[in-house]
Residue, then its C-alpha position, 0 to 999 in steps of 0.5 A: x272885762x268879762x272877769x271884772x264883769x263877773x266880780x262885779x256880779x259875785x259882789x252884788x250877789x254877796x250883798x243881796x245874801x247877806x242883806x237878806x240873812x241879816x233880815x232873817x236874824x232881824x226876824x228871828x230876833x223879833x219875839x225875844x226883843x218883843x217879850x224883852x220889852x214886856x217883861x221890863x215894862x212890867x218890871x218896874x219896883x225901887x230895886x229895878x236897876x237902870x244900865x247906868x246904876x250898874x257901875x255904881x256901887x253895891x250894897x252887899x251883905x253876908x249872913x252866916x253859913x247855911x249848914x248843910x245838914x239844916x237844908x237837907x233835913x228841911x228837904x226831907x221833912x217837907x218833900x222839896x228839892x234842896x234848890x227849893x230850900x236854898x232859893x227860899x232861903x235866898x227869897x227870905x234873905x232879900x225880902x229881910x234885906x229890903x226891910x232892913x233897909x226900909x225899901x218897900x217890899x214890891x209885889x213882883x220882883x223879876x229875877x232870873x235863875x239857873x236851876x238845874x233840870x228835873x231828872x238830870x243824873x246827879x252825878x254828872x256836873x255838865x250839861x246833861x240832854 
C-alpha cells in the first residue's frame, strides 16, 4: 500500500514539473510569437503567400550566369562585400521579375537571408563563434 502510495506521489509530482516546464516553454515563446505576429501584420503585398498558396505551383525563372570576375570587380570598385553585389544583383533580378509580369512593385517586401557574419575567417566553411 505504502509503495502504490508513493507512486502515486512520484506521478502527481511529474505532472506538476512537467506542466510547469511546458508554461516556462510557453513563456519563453511568447516574444517570438509576438514579433511574428507584427512582422506578418506588416507584411502585407501581392507577393506575400498564404500557407495554402505554397503547394501550388511556382513560377520560376533563369537568367544567365553571373560571371565571377564581373562581381568581384564591382566589389572592388565600390567598396562592398561580394554578398552586397550578389544580393542586389538578386534585388534587381525580383524587382525586373515583378514588372515583367506587371505586379505592383510593393514599397516593403520582407524576406529572410542567410549572410555570413562580418569577420568570419574565409577559409572555414562551418559555423564560426
Amino acid at each position: 500500500m505504502k509503495k502504490l502510495n508513493r507512486d502515486s506521489k512520484n506521478d502527481n509530482l511529474c505532472k506538476k514539473v512537467s506542466t510547469t516546464l511546458l508554461n516556462i516553454i510557453k513563456l519563453l515563446a511568447m516574444p517570438y510569437e509576438l514579433l511574428h505576429l507584427v512582422l506578418r501584420s506588416l507584411d502585407s503585398n501581392e507577393w506575400r503567400f498564404n500557407e495554402s498558396d505554397l503547394n501550388k505551383k511556382w513560377i520560376t525563372k533563369k537568367g544567365s550566369k553571373l560571371q565571377l570576375s564581373l562581381v568581384k570587380s564591382i566589389k572592388n570598385k565600390h567598396g562592398v562585400s561580394f554578398s552586397s553585389v550578389v544580393l542586389a544583383a538578386i534585388g534587381g533580378g525580383i524587382r525586373k521579375f515583378m514588372k515583367e509580369q506587371e505586379t505592383k512593385i510593393p514599397r516593403r517586401f520582407h524576406a529572410a537571408l542567410v549572410l555570413p557574419m562580418l569577420g568570419h575567417p574565409e577559409e572555414k566553411l562551418r559555423n564560426f563563434m
